[in-house]
C-alpha positions as CSV (number, residue, x, y, z in Angstrom):
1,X,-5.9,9.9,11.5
2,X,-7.2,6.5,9.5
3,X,-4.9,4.5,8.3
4,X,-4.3,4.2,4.3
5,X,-4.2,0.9,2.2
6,X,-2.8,0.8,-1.3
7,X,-5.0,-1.2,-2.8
8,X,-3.6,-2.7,-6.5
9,X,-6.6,-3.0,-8.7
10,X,-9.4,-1.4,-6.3
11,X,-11.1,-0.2,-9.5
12,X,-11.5,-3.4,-10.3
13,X,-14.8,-6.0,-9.6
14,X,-13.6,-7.1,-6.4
15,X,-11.2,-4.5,-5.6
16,X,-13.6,-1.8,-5.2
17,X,-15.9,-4.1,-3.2
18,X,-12.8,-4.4,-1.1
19,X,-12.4,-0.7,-1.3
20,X,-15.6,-0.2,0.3
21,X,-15.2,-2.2,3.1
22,X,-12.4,-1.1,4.0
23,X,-14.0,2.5,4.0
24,X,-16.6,1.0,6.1
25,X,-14.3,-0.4,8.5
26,X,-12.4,3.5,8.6
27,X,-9.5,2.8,7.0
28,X,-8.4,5.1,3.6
29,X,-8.1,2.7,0.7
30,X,-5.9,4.1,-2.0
31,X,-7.0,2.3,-5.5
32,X,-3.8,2.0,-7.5
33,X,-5.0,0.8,-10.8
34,X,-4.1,1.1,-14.5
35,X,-7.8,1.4,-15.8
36,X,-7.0,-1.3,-18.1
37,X,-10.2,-3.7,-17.2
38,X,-11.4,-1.4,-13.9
39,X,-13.6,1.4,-13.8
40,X,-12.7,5.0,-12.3
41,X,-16.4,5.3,-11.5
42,X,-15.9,2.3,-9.4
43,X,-13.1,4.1,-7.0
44,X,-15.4,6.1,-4.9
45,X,-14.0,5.5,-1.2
46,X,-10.8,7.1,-1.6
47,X,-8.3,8.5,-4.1
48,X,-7.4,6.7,-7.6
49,X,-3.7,6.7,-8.2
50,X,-3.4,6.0,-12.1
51,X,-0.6,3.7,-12.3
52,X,1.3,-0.1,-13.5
53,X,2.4,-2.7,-11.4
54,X,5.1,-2.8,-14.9
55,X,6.4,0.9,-13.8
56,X,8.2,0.3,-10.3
57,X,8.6,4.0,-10.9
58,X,4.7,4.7,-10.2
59,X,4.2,2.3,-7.1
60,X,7.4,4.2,-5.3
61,X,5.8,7.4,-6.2
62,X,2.5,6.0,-4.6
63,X,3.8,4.7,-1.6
64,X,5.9,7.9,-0.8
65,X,3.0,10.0,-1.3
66,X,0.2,7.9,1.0
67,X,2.5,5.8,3.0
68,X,0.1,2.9,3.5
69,X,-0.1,0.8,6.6
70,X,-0.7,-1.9,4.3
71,X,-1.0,-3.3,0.4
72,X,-4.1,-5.4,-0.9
73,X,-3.4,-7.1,-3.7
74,X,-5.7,-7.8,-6.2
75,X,-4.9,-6.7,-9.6
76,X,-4.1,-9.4,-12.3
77,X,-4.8,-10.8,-15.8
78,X,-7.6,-13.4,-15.0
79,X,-8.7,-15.3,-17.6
80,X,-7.7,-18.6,-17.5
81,X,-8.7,-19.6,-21.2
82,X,-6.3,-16.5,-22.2
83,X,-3.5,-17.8,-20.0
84,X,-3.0,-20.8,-22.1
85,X,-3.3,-18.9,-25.3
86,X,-1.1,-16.4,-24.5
87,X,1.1,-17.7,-21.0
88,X,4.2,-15.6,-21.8
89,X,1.7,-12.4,-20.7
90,X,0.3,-13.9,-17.6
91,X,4.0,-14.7,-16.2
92,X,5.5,-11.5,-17.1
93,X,2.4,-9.1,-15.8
94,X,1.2,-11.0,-12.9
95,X,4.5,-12.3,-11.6
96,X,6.5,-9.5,-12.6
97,X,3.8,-6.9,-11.5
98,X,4.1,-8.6,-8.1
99,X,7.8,-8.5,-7.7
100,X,7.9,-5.1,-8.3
101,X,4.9,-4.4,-5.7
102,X,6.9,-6.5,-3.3
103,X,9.9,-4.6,-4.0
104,X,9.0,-1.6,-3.7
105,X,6.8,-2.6,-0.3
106,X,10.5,-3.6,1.2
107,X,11.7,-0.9,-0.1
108,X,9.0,1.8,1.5
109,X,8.7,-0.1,5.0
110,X,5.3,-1.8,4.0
111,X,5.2,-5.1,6.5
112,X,1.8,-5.9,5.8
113,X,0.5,-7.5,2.5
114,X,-2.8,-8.7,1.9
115,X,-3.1,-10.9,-1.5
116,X,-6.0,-12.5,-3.3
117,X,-4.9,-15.6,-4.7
118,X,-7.1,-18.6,-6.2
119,X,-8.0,-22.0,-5.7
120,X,-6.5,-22.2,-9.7
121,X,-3.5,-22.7,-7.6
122,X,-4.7,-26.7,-6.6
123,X,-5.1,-27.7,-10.3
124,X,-7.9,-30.4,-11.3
125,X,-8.5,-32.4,-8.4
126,X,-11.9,-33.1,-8.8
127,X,-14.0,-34.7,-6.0
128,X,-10.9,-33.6,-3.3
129,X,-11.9,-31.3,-0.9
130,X,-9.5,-28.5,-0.8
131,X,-7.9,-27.2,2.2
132,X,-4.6,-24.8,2.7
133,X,-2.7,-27.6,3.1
134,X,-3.7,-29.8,-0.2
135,X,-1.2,-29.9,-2.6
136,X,-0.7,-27.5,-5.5
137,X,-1.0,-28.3,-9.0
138,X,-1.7,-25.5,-11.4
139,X,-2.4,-26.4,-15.1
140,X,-2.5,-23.2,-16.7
141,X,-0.8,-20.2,-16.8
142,X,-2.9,-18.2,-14.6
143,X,-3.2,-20.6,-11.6
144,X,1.1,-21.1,-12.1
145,X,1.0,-17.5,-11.8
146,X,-0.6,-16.8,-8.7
147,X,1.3,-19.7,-6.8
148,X,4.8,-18.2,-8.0
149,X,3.5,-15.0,-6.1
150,X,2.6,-16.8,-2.7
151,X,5.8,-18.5,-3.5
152,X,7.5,-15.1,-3.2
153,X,5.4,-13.6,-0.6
154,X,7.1,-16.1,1.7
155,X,10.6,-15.4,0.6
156,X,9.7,-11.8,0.7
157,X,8.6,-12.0,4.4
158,X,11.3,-14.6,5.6
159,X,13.8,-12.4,4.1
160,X,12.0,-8.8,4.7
161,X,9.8,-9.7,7.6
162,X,6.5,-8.8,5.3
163,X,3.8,-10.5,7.2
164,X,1.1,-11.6,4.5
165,X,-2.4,-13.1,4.7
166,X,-3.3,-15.2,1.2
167,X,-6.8,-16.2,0.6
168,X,-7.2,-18.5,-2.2
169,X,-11.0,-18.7,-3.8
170,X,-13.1,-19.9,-6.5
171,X,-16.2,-18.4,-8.2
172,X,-17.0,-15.0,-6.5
173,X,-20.4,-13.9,-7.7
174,X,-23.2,-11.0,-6.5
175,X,-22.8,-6.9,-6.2
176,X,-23.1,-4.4,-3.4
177,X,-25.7,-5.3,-1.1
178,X,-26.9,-1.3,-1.4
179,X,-26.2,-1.0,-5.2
180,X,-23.4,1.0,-5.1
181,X,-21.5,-0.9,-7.6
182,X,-21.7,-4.2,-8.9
183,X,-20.1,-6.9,-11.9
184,X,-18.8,-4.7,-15.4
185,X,-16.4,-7.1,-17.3
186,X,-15.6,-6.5,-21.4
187,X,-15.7,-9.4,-22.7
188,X,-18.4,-10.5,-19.6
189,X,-17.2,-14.4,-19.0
190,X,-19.0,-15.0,-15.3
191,X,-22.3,-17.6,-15.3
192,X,-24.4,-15.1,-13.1
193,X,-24.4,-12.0,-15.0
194,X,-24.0,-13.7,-18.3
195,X,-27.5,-15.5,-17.2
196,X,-28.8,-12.7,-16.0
197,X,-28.1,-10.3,-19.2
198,X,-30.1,-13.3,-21.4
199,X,-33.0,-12.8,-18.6
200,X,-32.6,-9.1,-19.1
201,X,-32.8,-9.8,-23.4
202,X,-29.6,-8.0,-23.2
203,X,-27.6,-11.1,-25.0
204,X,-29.2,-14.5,-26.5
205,X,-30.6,-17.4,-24.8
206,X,-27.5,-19.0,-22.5
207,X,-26.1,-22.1,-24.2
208,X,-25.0,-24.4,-21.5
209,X,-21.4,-26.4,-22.4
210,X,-21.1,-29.6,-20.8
211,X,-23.7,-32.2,-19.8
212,X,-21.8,-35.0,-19.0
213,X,-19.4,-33.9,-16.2
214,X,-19.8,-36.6,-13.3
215,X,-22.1,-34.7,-10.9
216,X,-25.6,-34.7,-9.8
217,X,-27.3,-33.1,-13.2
218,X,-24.1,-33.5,-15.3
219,X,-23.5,-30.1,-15.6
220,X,-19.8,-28.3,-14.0
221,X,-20.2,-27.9,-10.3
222,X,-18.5,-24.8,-8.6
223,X,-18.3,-22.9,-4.9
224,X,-19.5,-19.2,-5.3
225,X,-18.6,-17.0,-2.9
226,X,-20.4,-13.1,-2.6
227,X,-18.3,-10.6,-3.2
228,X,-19.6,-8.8,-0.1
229,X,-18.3,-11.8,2.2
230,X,-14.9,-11.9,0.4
231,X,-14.4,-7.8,0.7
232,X,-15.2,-8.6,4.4
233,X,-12.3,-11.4,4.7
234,X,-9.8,-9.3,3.5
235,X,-10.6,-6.4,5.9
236,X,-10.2,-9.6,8.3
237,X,-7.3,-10.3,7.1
238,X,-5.5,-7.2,7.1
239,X,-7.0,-6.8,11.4
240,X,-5.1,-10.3,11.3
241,X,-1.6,-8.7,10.2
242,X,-2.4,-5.3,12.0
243,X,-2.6,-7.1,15.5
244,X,0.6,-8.6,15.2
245,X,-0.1,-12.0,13.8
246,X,1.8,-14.9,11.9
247,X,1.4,-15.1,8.1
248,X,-1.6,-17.2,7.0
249,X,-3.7,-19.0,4.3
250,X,-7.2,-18.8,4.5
251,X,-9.4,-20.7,1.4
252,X,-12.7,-18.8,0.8
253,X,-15.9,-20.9,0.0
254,X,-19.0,-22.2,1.0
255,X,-18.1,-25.4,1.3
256,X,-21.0,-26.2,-1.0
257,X,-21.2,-26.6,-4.9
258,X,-23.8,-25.4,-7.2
259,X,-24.4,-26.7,-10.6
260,X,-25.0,-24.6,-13.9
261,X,-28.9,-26.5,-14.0
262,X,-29.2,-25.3,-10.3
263,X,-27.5,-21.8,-10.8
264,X,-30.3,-21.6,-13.9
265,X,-32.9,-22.8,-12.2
266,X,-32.2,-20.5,-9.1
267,X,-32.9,-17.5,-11.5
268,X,-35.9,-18.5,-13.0
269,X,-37.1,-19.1,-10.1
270,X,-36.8,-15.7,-9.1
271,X,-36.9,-13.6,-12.1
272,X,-40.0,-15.7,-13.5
273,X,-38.8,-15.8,-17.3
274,X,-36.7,-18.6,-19.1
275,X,-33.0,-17.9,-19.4
């Protein structure tokens, strides 16, 4: 019989590119999500279970029914402009979402935890190359966030034995390779499909903030990563846990930045229209 994943947010954009590939690799993910920015039509690999990371209530319920082999963690409040508006909400969702996950994982048996952190987590270093063991700096709510969640993941498993991978990322960009599903935010903040909606005349001509940033063109300079290639590391990741390996943090890149000019220039090159 495959084995089952609870997967938090897998209705979400990466989460049901995760979903997917873990399908693909013949495991059952289960998409526990609250619908609150994902997509139902998105959860198309295995079952949804409707439910809050704020209801401990709902994940126990989930994890008795399913009884995962493992959690992947993905669902979270994201926007980082929001998180300094408004920090109270990222501290008390994201961080209190994830104790209660982690809770309820000890609770149930779950050893094996899976979570999708950011590079937010470093802060502003700019021009530092950023590896797992360069310090962390967060300067906003949501970056804080996420590192008070590693921060527990190791207490968790020193205290619980629950062995964890974390993968810590940047910009993650593209769709489904076969076009099963793809990049649906409301309100749509992401460079790529933003650009590509103005290609598309679906919104107006991009304005482009910042020209004097200290790079090449003198536009912001970021490492996308395809979502494809990061659904694929976490499948990794969890084959890293389910073979009996140490807990580990992986950073997900390219290792190569592209600027806003370049990302712009990149699509009219291959849509042939002005963006």
């Amino acid at each position: 019989m495959a084995m089952k994943v609870l997967v938090t947010g897998g209705a979400g954009y990466i989460g049901a590119h995760a979903c997917k590939a873990l399908a693909r690799a013949g495991f059952v993910p289960v998409c526990f999500d609250n619908l609150s920015t994902g997509w139902a039509e998105a959860v198309r690999w295995g079952p949804l279970v409707k439910g809050d990371l704020m209801d401990r209530s709902s994940i126990d319920a989930a994890l008795a029914a399913h009884q995962p082999v493992a959690v992947m963690h993905f669902a979270a409040l994201s926007l980082v402009g929001e998180s300094v508006t408004n920090p109270g909400r990222y501290w008390r969702e994201n961080v209190g979402g994830a104790l209660n996950l982690l809770e309820a994982c000890a609770a149930a048996g779950v050893r094996q935890f899976v979570f999708s952190s950011t590079c937010a987590t470093y802060g502003d270093q700019d021009g530092v190359l950023l590896t797992e063991d360069t310090p962390q700096h967060p300067i906003n709510a949501y970056g804080g966030s996420k590192l008070a969640i590693e921060q527990m993941l190791r207490d968790f498993g020193a205290t619980y034995g629950i062995a964890h991978v974390i993968f810590r990322y940047f910009n993650v960009a593209g769709a489904d390779p076969e076009g099963d599903i793809g990049e649906q935010h409301l309100p749509e903040t992401h460079l790529i499909p933003l650009m590509l909606d103005a290609v598309a005349g679906r919104r107006p001509a991009l304005t482009v903030y910042g020209t004097d940033y200290p790079t090449r063109d003198g536009t912001c300079l970021r490492d996308y990563v395809h979502v494809a290639d990061l659904a694929a590391a976490h499948v990794l990741g969890l084959r890293w846990l389910l073979d009996g390996r140490d807990s580990r943090v992986f950073c997900l890149g390219t290792g190569r930045g592209f600027s806003v000019h370049e990302v712009i220039e990149a699509a009219r090159a291959v849509t042939n229209r002005e963006v």
